[in-house]
N, C-alpha and C positions, 0 to 999 in steps of 0.2 A: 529123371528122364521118363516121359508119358507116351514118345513116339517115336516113331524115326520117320523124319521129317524129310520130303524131297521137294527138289522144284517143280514149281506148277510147269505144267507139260512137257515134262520130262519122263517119256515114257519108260524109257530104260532103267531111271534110278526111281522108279514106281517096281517096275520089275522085280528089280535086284532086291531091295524092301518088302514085298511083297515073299519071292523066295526065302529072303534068308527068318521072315515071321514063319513060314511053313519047316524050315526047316530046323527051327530051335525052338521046343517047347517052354524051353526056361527063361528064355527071353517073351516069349507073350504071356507067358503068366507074372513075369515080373511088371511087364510094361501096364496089364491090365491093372495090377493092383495098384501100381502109382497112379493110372489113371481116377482109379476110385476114390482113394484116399484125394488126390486134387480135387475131385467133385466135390465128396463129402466136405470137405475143409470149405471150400468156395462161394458154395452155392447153395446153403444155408437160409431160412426162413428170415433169422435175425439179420444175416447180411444183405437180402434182400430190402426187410422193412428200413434197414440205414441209411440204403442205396434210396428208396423210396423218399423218405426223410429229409435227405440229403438236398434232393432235386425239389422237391416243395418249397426248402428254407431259400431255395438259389434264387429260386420263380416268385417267390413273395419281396425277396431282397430286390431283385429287380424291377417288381411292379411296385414298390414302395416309394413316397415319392408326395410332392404334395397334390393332393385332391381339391376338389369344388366340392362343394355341398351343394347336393341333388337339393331341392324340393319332396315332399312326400307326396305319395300318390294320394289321392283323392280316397280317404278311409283309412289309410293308414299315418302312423303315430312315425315320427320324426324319430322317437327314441327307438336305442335299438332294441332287436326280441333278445329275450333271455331265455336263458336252454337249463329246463329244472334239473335240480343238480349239479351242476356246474357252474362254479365260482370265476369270477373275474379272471382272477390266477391262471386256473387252468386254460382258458381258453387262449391267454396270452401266450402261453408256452404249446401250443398246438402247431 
């Protein structure tokens, strides 16, 4: 438990919520600390970069697909540019 949760515009059971956090210190210091620990556990750098991850793989899954072959522009080479240091491989799995 991270809260105590009421309905939206429900003034009285905001109230009453409100009172009984004032009147039980042992209840908002436990609620706070679940609260923390859900954060920390949650919302995390690595969960993040997954979540980020995630939504790339879905967006490229989607715009995959068959293409035309442009033309190249006027100066520029058909082939594609290469990124020094960085192997076929790795770019596949990007």
């Amino acid at each position: 438990e991270t809260c105590l949760a009421v309905p939206p515009g429900d003034a009285g059971a905001l109230a009453a919520a409100l009172s009984r956090l004032l009147a039980d210190p042992a209840l908002r210091a436990r609620l706070g600390r679940a609260g923390r620990e859900r954060v920390l556990d949650r919302f995390t750098w690595a969960r993040a970069a997954q979540g980020t991850v995630a939504h790339y793989r879905e967006a490229i899954a989607r715009s995959a697909g068959p293409r035309r072959a442009e033309a190249p522009s006027p100066g520029r080479s058909a082939a594609p540019a290469s990124v020094a240091g960085v192997s076929s491989e790795s770019r596949a799995t990007c």
